[in-house]
C-alpha positions in Angstrom: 9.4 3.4 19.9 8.7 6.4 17.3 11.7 4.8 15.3 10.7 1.5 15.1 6.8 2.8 13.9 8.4 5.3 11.3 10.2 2.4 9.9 7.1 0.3 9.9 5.6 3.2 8.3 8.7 3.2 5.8 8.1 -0.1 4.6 4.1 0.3 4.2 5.5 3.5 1.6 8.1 1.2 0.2 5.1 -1.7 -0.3 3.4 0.6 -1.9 5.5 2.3 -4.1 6.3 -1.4 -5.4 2.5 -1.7 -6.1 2.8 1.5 -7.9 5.2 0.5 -9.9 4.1 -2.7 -11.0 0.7 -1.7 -11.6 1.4 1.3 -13.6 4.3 -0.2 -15.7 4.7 -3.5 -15.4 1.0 -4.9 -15.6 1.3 -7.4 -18.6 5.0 -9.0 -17.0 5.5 -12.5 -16.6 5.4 -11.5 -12.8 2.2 -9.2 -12.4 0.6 -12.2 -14.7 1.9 -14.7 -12.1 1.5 -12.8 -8.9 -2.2 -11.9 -10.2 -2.6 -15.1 -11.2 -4.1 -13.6 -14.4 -4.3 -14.4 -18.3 -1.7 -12.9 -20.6 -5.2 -11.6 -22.2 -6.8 -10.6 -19.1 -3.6 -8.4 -18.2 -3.3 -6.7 -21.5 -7.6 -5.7 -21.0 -7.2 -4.1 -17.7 -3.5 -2.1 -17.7 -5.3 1.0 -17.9 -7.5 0.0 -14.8 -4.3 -1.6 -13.0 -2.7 1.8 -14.1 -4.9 4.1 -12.5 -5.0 1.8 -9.1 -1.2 2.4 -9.1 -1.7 5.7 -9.5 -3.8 5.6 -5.9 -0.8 3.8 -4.4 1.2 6.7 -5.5 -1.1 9.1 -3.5 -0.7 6.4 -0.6 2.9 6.9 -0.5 3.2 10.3 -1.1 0.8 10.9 2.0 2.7 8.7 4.0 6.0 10.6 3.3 4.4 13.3 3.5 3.8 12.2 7.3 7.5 10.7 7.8 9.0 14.2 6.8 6.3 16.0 8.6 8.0 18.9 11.0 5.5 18.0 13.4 5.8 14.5 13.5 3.2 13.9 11.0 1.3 12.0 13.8 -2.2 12.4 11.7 -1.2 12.7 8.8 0.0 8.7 9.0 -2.6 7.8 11.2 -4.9 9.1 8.0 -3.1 7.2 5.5 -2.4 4.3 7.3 -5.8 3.7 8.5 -7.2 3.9 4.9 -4.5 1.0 4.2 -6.0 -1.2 6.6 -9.9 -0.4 5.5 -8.4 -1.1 1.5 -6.4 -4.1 2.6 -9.4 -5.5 4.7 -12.4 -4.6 2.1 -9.9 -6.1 -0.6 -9.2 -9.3 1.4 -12.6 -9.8 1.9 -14.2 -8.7 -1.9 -10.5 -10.2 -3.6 -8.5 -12.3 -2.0 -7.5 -13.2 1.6 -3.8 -12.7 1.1 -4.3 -9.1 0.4 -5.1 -8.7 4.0 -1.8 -10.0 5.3 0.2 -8.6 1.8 -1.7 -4.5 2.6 -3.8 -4.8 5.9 -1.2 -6.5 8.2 2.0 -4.2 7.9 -0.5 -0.9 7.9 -1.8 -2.3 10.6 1.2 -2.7 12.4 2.5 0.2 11.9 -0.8 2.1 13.1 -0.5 0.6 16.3 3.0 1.3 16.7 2.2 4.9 15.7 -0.3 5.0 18.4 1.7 3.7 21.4 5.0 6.0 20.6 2.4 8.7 20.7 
């Protein structure tokens, strides 16, 4: 069980590395400006502001790594990150959209609860 949850975990750190990435470099793309559903105009405005939520998905990874690699199993260190995951997936599918919820909130969420029963 603490296989399958460290993998669940895996691919909440590879999500968000993607989000990083896209955010922080690849902003005003045809596919950011798609999968945003924003303006070519609106995109260029806010890269800095895209940028430096990427940057937050950085730290999200990195503490969720951090956990993965974590001598001690890293059992709070993902519960930590994780669990802010779920709160930003569920505040953004609320205040955003509602696909954010199932795109940020549902794998973290997952993976929590997998966490919690290999425990």
């Amino acid at each position: 069980m603490q296989l399958l949850a460290d993998l669940v975990v895996g691919v909440v750190a590879l999500l968000h590395l993607a989000f990083m990435i896209v955010e922080m470099f690849f902003w005003e793309s045809s596919y950011s400006v798609r999968a945003f559903k924003l303006s070519p105009e609106l995109a260029k405005e806010t890269t800095r502001f895209a940028a430096n939520i990427g940057l937050y998905n950085g730290f999200v990874v990195a503490g969720l790594v951090w956990g993965l690699l974590s001598t001690d199993g890293g059992f709070v260190i993902k519960a930590f990150f994780l669990s802010c995951v779920v709160i930003a997936g569920i505040f953004g599918g609320v205040t955003i959209n509602r696909s954010i919820i199932l795109v940020q909130g549902v794998p973290a969420g997952l993976a929590l609860l997998l966490l919690v029963l290999a425990r």
